[in-house]
C-alpha positions in Angstrom: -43.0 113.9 36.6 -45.5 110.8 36.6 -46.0 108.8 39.4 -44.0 106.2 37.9 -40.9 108.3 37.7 -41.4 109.0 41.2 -41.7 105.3 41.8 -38.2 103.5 40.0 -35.9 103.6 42.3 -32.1 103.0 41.8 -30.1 100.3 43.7 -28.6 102.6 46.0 -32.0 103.9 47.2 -33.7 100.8 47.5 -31.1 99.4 49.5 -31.1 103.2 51.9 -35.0 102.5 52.4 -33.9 98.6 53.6 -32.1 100.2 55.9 -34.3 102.7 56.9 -37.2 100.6 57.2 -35.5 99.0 60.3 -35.2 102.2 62.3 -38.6 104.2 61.0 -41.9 103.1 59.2 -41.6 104.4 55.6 -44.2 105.9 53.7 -46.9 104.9 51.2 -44.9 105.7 47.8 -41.3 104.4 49.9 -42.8 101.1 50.1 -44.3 100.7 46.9 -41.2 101.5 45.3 -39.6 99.3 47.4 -42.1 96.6 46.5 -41.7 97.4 42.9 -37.9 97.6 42.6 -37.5 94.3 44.8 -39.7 92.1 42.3 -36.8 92.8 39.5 -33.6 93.7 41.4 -31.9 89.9 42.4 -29.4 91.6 43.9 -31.7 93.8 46.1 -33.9 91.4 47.1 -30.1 89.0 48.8 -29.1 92.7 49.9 -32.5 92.6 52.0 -32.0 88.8 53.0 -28.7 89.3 54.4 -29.7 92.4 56.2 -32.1 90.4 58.1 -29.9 87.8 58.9 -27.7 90.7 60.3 -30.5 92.1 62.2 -31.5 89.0 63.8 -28.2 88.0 64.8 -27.5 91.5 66.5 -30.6 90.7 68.6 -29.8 87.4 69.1 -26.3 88.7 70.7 -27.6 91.8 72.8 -29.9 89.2 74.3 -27.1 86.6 75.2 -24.0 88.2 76.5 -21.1 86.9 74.3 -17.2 87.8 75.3 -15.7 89.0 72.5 -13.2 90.9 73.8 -10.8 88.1 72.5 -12.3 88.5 69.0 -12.0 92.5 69.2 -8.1 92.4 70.5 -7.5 90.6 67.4 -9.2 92.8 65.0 -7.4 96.0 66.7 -3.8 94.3 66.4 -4.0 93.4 62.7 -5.8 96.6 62.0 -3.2 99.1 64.4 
């Protein structure tokens, strides 16, 4: 296998290593994939841009203590 076969990654990868990036640093060939598949995937690159904005809003929260135990009652009743 070339080194470009070991570079094209599908959707459903790219969008593991987004993830993954937040908890561990990836590797040399993880992020030039990465890099790669993001300049042509559209759909990747708004999966990466709304992973952020998830990311900084979960920090935003666990720094300022919000009561949502109104919010979560609601969810459980429509969902039990």
């Amino acid at each position: 296998m070339a080194l470009t076969d070991t570079l094209k990654l599908s959707c459903h990868k790219a969008t593991a290593l987004i993830e993954r990036r937040e908890l561990r640093p990836l590797g040399p060939a993880e992020r030039l994939g990465l890099w790669m598949h993001l300049r042509i995937c559209d759909h990747c690159r708004a999966f990466e841009k709304q992973s952020r904005v998830i990311e900084t809003l979960l920090l935003r929260r666990s720094v300022v203590n919000v009561d949502s135990s109104a919010l979560e009652a609601r969810i459980l009743t429509r969902i039990g």
